[in-house]
C-alpha positions, 0 to 999 in steps of 0.5 A: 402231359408230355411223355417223358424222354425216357418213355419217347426213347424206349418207344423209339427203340421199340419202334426200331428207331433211334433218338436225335443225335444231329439236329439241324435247326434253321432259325430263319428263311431270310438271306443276304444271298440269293443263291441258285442251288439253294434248296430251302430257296431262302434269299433276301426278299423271303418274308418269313419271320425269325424263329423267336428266340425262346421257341428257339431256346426251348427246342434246343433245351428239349433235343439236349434232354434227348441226349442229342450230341450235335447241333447245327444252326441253320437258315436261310443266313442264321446271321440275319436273325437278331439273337444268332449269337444268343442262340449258338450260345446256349446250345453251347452250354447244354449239356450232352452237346459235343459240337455246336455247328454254325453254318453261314456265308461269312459275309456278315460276320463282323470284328467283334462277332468274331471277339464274341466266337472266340470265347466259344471256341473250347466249347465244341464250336464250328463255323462252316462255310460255303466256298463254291470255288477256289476263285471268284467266278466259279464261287460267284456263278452261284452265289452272286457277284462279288460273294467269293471277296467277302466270303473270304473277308469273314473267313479272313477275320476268324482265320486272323484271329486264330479260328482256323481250326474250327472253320469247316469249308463247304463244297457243292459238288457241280459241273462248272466247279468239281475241278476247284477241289485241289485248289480249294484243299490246298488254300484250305490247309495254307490256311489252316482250316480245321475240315473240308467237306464236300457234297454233290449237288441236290437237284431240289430247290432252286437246282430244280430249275431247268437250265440251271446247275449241273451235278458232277459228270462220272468222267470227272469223278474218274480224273479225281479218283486218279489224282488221288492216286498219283498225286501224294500231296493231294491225298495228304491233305485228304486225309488230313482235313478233308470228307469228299464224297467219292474218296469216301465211297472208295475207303467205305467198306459197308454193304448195303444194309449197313447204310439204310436211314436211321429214323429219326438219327439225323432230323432237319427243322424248318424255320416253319417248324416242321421237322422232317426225320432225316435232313436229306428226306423233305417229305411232307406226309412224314413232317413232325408240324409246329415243333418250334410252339409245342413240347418235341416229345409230343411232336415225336409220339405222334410221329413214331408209327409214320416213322418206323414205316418210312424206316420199313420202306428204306430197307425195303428198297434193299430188295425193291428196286427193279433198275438195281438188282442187276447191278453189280454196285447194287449191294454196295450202294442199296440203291443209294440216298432215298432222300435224293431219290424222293427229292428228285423224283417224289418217289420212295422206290427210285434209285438216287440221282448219283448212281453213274457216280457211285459206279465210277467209284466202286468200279474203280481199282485204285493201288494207293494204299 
């Protein structure tokens, strides 16, 4: 017999853990896009099957009864699996479930998808999207000719629908594009999207590849932190719609030890099955496997040990560390997204790939209240 979730929920506190709260589930590796940032290089020729339906259901049944309170569906292009819609129903209606989280291209978004994300609005839906630009070719260099047009075309036919506030647009953070954010908040809020979020560049994937995409330079970091504060139309609509990385890190009052992982807090299900404890951490030796073909409380007994080490070796890396603990950022930071460390350079014990980033940030003496 499975272990009980109360009995899971007492060996994870035990274990200093915590149970899932945001649980991601991609339900396919199969893409309408072939983007080049994509990091689970998902794309159209990905033959990987859809996540059955009722595997699907049973594990969104099982993450509820743990008294998770969000979840995003995920893929590849979650779109392209025939019972999408079924599935972002259901995690809907279970109980506990605040926000439902549908993260797709738009693309394939039709009238009457549209019709049947209506009736789900008042049920704690959001639909995010990605835009890589505020025009077509920044947006386009990404994620092939043409995607920008019809991107805008689905978010076009939620907004007309009256949507806007449960839209949540998306921005990979690059070289060729940090400059867009301005533009992208002000057709965000024209619009009247409900959020605007950004995240810099994770160099896994298809990023990994050489001579492909860049992350963000610290000299464009600064010119945005200075438009933030000169600019008091910008930073209005920052506040009011927007979560960019670097105007967090300066309103961020944490220190270090406040921002280690929280096992298994934030957990990422591949459409293989494998749960990883934290979506930014894809380290196979730390992988629940075959979650989606067996009861979620087994798959997390077996993995708690592991677990509570991957949590001892984060906050470890506070101390750890050799290239950090000269630096004056050091304390704020800890070294950063162990994930992104790892995803870079296999390594628990390395600082993250946006350290110059977080020392223009917190280096930075801003005077706007």
């Amino acid at each position: 017999m499975p272990p009980t979730t109360t009995d899971i929920i007492r060996r994870l506190a035990a274990a200093g853990l915590k149970p899932p709260q945001a649980v991601t589930l991609a339900v396919t590796n199969c893409c309408n896009l072939n983007c080049r940032h994509c990091w689970p290089v998902s794309g159209p020729d990905e033959k990987l099957s859809q996540v059955p339906k009722r595997q699907v259901l049973q594990l969104i049944d099982d993450v509820a009864g743990l008294g998770a309170e969000k979840i995003v569906i995920t893929g590849g292009e979650p779109l392209t699996h025939p019972d999408w819609l079924d599935l972002l129903s259901f995690a809907c209606t279970r109980p506990g479930i605040s926000e439902v989280r549908l993260q797709t291209n738009a693309i394939l978004i039709t009238p009457a998808h549209v019709q049947a994300l209506w009736r789900l609005r008042d049920q704690g839906l959001i639909i995010q999207t990605s835009l890589e630009g505020a025009t077509s070719a920044p947006h386009d260099r990404v994620r092939g000719p043409g995607s920008f047009d019809r991107t805008m075309q689905g978010l076009e036919l939620l907004v007309n629908k009256g949507m806007a506030p449960q839209i949540c647009i998306a921005f990979t953070e690059m070289q060729h594009n940090f400059e867009e954010i301005p533009k992208l908040l002000e057709i965000a809020e024209d619009m009247g999207i409900g959020q605007f979020v950004t995240g810099t560049l994770v160099c896994g994937g298809r990023a990994a590849q050489p001579g492909g995409l860049a992350p963000p330079t610290p000299a464009q970091y600064r010119k945005l932190l200075e438009r933030y504060q000169r600019d008091q139309t910008f930073r209005r609509r920052y506040h009011q719609i927007g979560n960019i990385a670097a105007l967090e890190w300066l309103a961020d009052t944490r220190n270090a030890a406040e921002t280690c992982c929280t096992f298994i807090e934030t957990p990422y299900v591949t459409a293989e099955g494998s749960l990883y404890p934290c979506i930014m951490l894809h380290a196979e030796d730390f992988a629940a496997k075959g979650v989606y073909c067996r009861p979620l409380n087994n798959a997390i007994a077996e993995n708690i040990e592991s677990w509570s080490k991957l949590q001892r070796i984060s906050r470890s890396r506070l101390t750890q560390i050799d290239v950090c603990k000269d630096c004056s950022a050091y304390a704020k930071c800890g070294a950063g997204c162990m994930g992104r460390a790892y995803s870079l350079h296999g390594d628990f014990f390395s600082a993250e790939d946006r350290c110059q980033l977080r020392k223009t940030v917190y280096q930075h003496t801003c005077t706007t209240p």
